[in-house]
N, C-alpha and C positions, 0 to 999 in steps of 0.2 A: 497368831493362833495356829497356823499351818506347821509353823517348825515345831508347836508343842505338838501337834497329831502328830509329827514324824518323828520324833524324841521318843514319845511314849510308844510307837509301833515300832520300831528298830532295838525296843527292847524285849520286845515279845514275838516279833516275828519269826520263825522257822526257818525260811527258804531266803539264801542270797541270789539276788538280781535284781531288776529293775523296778519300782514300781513307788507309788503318790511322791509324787515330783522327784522318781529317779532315787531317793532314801530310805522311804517307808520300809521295804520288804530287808535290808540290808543288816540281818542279826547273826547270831552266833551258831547259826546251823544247826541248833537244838530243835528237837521238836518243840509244835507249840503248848501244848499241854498234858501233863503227869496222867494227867487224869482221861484224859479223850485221846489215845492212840491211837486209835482205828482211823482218824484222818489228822490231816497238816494245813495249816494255814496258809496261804501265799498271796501276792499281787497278784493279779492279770497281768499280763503283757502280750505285748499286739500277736505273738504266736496263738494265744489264745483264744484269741477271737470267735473262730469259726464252732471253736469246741464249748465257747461260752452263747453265743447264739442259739446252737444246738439246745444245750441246756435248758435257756430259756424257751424255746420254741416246743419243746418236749412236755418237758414240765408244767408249764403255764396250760398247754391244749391239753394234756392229762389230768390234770385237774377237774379242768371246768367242764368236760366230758365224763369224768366219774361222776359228777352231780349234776349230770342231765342239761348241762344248759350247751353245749358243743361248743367246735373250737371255735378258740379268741385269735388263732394267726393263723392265715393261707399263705399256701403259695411255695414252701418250702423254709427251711432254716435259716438260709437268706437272710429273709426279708426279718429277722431278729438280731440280725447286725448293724442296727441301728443302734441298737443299746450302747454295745461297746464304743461306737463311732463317735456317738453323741458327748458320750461323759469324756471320753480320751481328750476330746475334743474343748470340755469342758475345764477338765482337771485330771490330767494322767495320774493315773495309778491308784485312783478311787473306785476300784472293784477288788472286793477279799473273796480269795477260790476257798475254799475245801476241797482236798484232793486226797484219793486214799494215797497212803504211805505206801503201798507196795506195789500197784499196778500205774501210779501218775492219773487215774482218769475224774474227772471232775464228780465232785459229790452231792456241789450246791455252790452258789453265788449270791454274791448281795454287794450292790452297786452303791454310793453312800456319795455325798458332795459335802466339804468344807464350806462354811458360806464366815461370814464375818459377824453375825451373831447368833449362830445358830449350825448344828450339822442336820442334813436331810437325810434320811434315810431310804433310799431306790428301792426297785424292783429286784426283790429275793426269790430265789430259785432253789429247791431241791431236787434231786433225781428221784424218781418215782423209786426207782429200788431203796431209795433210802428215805425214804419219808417216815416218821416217827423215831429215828433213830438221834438226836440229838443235832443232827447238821444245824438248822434253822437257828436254834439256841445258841449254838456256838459261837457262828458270824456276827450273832446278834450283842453277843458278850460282846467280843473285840468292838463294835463299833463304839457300842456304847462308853466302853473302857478308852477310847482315847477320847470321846468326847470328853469323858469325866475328867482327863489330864490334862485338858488344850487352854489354853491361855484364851481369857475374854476380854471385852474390852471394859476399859475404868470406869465406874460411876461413880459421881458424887466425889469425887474427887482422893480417893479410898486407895487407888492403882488398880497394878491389872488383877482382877480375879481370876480363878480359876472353874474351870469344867464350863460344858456349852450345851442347852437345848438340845433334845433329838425329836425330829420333827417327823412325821410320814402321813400318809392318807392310805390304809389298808380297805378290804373289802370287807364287808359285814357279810356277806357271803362266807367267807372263810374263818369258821368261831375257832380252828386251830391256832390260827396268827393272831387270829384277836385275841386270845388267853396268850398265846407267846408273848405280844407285846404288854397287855396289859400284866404280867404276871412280871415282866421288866420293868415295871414303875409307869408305866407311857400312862395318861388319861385321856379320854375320849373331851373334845372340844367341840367338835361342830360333825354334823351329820348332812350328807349333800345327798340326791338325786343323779345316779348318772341317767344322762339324756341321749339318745340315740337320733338322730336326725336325717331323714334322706333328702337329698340339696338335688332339689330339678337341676338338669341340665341347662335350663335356661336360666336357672339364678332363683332366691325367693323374689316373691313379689308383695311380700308384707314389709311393712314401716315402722318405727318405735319412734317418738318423742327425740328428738335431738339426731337420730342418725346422719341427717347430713353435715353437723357440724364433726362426725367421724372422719380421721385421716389416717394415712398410713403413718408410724412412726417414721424417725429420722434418728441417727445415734444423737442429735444433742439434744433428746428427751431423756435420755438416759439420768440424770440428774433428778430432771423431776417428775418421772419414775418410781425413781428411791425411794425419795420425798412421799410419794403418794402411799406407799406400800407402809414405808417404815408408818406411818401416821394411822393406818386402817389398821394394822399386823402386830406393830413393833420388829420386824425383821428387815434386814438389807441383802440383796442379793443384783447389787446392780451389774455385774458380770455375766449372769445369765440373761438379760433383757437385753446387754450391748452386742452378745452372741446371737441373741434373736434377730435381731435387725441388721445386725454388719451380713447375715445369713450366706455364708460361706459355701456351707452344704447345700444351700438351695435347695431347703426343704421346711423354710421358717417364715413368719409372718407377725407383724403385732401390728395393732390400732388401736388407737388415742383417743378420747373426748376431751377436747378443752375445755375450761370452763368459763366462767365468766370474770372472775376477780384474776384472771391470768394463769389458774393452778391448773391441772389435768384432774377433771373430774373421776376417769376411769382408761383404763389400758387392759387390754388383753393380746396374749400369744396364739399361736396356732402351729402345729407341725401337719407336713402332708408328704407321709412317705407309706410306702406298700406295709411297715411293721408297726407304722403309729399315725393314725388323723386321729388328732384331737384338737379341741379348742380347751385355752389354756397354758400355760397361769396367768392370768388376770386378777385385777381388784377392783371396785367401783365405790365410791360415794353413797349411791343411791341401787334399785333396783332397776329405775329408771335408766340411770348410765349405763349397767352391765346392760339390759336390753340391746342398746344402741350399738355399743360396742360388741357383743355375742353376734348381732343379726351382721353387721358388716363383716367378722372375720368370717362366719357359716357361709356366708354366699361368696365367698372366695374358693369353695369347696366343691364348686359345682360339678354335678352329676357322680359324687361320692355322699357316703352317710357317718357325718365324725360325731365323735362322743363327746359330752360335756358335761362339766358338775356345777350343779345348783344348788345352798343351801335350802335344806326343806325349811327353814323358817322365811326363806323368801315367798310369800306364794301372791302375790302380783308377779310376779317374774315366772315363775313354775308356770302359772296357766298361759302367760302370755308365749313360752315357746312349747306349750300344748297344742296354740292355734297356731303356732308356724310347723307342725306337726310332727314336731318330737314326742318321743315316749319313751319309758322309765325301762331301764335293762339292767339296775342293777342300784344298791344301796352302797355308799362309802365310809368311811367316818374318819375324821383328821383327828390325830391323837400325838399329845405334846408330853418326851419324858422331860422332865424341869420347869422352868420358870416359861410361864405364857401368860402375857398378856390377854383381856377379853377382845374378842373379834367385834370391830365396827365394821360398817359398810357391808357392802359382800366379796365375799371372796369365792374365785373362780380357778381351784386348783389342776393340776395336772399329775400324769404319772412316768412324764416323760419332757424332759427331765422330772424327778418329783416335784411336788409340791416344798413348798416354804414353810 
């Protein structure tokens, strides 16, 4: 699936050098569209960085301060270097710039993960000078367009198909990107609750049904893992749950519920760095298991406030981290362009890395 993303981007890409596994970016020097001059397409690369942090640090707390609600990152541009670190980390060369043609300075970004049946779609960025100008739209083409070319895997015994899911969880907050995406084919799937939670210094001191059969993972849950996700989702992303736990960066966490017949009831992730706490991604069986699992990885958080998504059709689970006293800061909604499965269980996504 990966060499067909890199097939189909090294024929449209603009800018030769580095970038999605060292091929992606490597085309015929052309610009990348007849039609859109005024910027050019490229990779990230690690020179980038700081200039793509910016970006998102900028853009993101401009935003959310033109509609009143103030900023979403402290602390300086820094602590939005998480982004890049994460995914590089994940899968080099999965962030497309927009850069103007004539000055090199960044126009907008949008982060994107290959996964094995499905592409995720990350955290998109434009520069406030250029907002309404087509950037969002453009990036949004490209991903889409190699998703549409990537090679999927056989069903039915038929070979390999082509083109792959694009998957994301945007804000209902922003009806801009929601017309972007939905105007790109995406459909709205499930609708979550983000939760904002502040975690005493000393730890919660509420309990849920099962929490002490919660354990920390171990990489040889990574199997079933998969298992539990592909069975709730339909998707695999067992790559991103063995990066959580082998946690390199030392800024990652998951926990398990076992069950009883030997399976894993429920799993959830966590990051806690200065540019992202959150809990998440996770999946559960039950509302019950996500409980168990949510309240363990939260109180790992202690004397911070992380954010968490809760389908609103859960509402035993909603009122239960009511009384562990979270409150709503904001509406999401998960939206799938292609083939999607219906969501069992609950699912408990993230935006960092994205959701599945």
């Amino acid at each position: 699936m990966f060499a067909a993303l890199t097939r189909a981007a090294r024929s449209s890409m603009p800018f030769a050098g580095e970038g999605l596994r060292d091929r992606l970016v490597r085309g015929s020097g052309d610009t990348l569209s007849a039609v859109m001059t005024e910027m050019v397409l490229r990779a990230m690369v690690p020179d980038d960085w700081d200039a793509v942090a910016e970006l998102v640090y900028t853009s993101t707390n401009y935003w959310y301060a033109s509609k009143g609600a103030g900023a979403i990152f402290a602390g300086g541009p820094d602590v939005a270097r998480v982004f890049p670190e994460v995914y590089e980390a994940l899968d080099p060369g999965c962030c497309i710039l927009a850069v103007h043609p004539r000055t090199g300075r960044l126009m907008g970004s949008c982060f994107f993960h290959p996964r094995e049946t499905h592409v995720s779609l990350g955290i998109m960025n434009v520069h406030p000078a250029h907002f309404g100008t087509g950037v969002a739209r453009r990036l949004l083409r490209h991903i889409t367009d190699l998703a549409d070319a990537a090679d999927r895997p056989a069903t039915g015994g038929d070979g390999v198909g082509r083109g792959l899911p694009v998957r994301l969880v945007s804000s209902a907050m922003n009806l801009d990107s929601f017309s972007l995406y939905t105007r790109a084919g995406f459909v709205p799937r499930r609708t979550y609750q983000d939760i904002l939670l502040a975690v005493p210094a000393g730890g919660l001191s509420h309990d849920a049904p099962g929490r002490a059969q919660v354990r920390s993972a171990t990489v040889a849950d990574v199997p079933a893992i998969v298992a539990l996700e592909e069975e709730l989702t339909g998707i695999r992303r067992g790559g991103d749950f063995a990066h959580f736990i082998e946690n390199r960066a030392g800024i990652w966490h998951v926990s398990v519920l076992d069950g009883r017949d030997g399976r894993l009831d429920a799993v959830v992730a966590s990051v806690a760095h200065p540019g992202s706490r959150m809990v998440g991604p996770g999946v559960s069986r039950s509302e019950s298991g996500a409980a168990a699992v949510l309240l363990a990885e939260l109180d790992r958080h202690r004397g911070h406030s992380p954010v968490f998504l809760v389908p609103v059709e859960c509402g035993d689970l909603v009122r239960q981290v009511y009384g562990w006293g979270g409150r709503n800061v904001e509406m999401h909604v998960h939206q799938v362009r292609g083939a999607c499965l219906p969501f069992s269980g609950v699912t408990l996504p993230s935006f960092m890395p994205e959701t599945g």
